[in-house]
matplotlib code that plots the C-alpha trace (Angstrom):
import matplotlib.pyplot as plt

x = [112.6, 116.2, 116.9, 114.5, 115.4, 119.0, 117.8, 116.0, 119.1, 121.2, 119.1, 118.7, 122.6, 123.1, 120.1, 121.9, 125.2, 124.3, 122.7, 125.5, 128.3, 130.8, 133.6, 136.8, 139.7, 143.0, 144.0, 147.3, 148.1, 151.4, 152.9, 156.3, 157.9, 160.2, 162.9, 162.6, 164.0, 163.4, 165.5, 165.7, 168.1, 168.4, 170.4, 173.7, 174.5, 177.6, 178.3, 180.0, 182.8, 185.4, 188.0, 191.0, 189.9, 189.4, 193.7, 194.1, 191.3, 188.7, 184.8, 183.0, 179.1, 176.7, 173.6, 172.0, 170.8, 167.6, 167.4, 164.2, 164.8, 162.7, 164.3, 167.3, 168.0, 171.4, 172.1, 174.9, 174.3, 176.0, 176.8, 177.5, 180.2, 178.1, 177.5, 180.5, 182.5, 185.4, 184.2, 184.5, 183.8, 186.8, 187.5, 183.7, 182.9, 180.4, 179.5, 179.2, 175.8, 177.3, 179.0, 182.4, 183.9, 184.2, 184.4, 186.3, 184.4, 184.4, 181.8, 182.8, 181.1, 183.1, 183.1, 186.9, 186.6, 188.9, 186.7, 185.4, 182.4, 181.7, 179.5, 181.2, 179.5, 182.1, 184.6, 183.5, 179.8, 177.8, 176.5, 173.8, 171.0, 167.4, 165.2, 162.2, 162.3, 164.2, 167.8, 169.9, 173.3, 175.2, 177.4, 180.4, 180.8, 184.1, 185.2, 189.2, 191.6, 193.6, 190.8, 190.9, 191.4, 187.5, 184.9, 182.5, 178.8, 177.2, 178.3, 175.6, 175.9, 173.5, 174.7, 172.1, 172.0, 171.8, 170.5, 171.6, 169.9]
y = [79.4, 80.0, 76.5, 74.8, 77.4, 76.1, 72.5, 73.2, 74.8, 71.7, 69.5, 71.6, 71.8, 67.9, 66.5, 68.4, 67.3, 64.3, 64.8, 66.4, 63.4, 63.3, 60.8, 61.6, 59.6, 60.6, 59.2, 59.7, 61.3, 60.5, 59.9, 59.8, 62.3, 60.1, 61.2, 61.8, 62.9, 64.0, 65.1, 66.9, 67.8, 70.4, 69.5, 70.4, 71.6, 72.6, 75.5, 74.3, 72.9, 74.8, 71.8, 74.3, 76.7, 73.7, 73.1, 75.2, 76.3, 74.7, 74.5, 74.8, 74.7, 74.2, 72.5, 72.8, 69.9, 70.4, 68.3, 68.9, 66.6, 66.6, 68.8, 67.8, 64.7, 64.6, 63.9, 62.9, 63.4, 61.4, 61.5, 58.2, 58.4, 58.2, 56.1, 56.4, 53.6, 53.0, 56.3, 56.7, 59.4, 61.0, 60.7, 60.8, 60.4, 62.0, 59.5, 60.6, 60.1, 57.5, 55.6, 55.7, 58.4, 59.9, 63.5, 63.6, 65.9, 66.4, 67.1, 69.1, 70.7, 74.0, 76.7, 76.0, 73.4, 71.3, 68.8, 66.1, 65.0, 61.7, 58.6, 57.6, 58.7, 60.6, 60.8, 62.7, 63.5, 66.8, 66.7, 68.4, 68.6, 69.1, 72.0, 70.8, 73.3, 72.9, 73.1, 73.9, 72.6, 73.6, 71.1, 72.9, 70.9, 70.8, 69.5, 69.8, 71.6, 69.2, 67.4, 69.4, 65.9, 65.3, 63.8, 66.5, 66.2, 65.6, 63.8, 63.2, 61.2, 60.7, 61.0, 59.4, 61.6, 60.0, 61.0, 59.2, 59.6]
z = [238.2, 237.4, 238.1, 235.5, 233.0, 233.7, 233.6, 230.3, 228.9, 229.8, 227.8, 225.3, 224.8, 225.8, 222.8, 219.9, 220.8, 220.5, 217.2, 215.8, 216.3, 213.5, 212.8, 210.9, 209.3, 206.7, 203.7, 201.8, 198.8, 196.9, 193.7, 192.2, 189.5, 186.9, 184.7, 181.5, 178.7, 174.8, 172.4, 169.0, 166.3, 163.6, 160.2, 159.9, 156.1, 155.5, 152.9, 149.5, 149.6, 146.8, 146.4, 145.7, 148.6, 150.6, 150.2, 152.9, 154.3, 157.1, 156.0, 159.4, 159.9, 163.3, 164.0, 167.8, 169.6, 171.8, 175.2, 177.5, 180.8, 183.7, 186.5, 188.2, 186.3, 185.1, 181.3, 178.8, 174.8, 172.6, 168.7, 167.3, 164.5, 161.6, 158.4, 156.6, 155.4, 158.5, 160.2, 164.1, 166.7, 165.9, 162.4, 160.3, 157.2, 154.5, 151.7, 147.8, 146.4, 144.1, 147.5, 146.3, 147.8, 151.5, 152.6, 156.0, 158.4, 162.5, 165.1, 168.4, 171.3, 171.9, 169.7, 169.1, 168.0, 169.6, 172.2, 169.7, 170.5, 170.6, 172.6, 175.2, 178.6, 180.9, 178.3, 175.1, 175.7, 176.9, 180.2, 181.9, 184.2, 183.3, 184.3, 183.0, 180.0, 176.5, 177.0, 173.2, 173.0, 169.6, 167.7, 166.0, 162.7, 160.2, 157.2, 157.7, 155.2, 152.4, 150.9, 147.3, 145.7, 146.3, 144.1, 142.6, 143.8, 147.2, 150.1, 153.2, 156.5, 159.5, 163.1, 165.7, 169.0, 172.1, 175.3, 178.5, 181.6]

ax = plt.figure().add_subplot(projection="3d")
ax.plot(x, y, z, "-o")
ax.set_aspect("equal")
plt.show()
């Protein structure tokens, strides 16, 4: 008796084996992460300029530059030198309203103002390397001493930032 029992047991076991055959494969998943980057700008205004305090005395002013990279991708911001009439990275230029007059100004990246910041990757930009969240740089503006011979009114310019990456 023990024997059939063990017989039946067998085939028991052997039928829903084969019932329960399965079959299995992979497949890959994958993608790739690019770099990106966007920027933003806030205005820099200047206080007023008082033409005979302005004789010997600097007008300074900041604005703050906003660069969100994807992480780890290294960056370089640029300012270009403006709109001005003969401006360059190094020397700017505010224009009257009226175009016939320039205010001489400068754009730096240290609070010291002494690094000018200008457009040319590895030489005058601000570098960095994106985290994936906003990163604020601050741009340390200045409208040099000895211009008291200036036109009345208002001067503007535009500077275009660029982000390298």
């Amino acid at each position: 008796m023990k024997s059939k029992i063990a017989i039946a047991a067998a085939l028991l076991v052997t039928s829903s084996m084969a019932q329960a055959a399965t079959d299995s494969t992979t497949f890959t998943v994958s993608t790739n992460v690019t770099a990106a980057c966007d920027v933003s700008a806030s205005a820099l205004t200047f206080a007023n300029v008082d033409p005979l305090a302005n004789a010997s005395a600097n007008t300074d002013g900041t604005s703050t530059v906003t660069v969100t990279c994807s992480n780890t991708t290294a960056y370089d911001v640029g300012l270009s030198a403006g709109n001005g009439a003969s401006a360059t990275v190094s020397s700017r230029k505010m224009t009257h309203t009226d175009g016939s007059s320039t205010l001489n100004y400068a754009l730096y990246s240290n609070a010291g103002r002494s690094t000018n910041w200008g457009d040319t990757v590895g030489t005058d930009t601000v570098s960095g390397t994106g985290t994936g969240s906003a990163q604020t740089h601050t741009v340390y503006g200045r409208i040099p001493s000895g211009q008291q011979t200036a036109k009345v009114g208002a001067y503007s310019d535009t500077i275009t930032v660029t982000v390298t990456y």
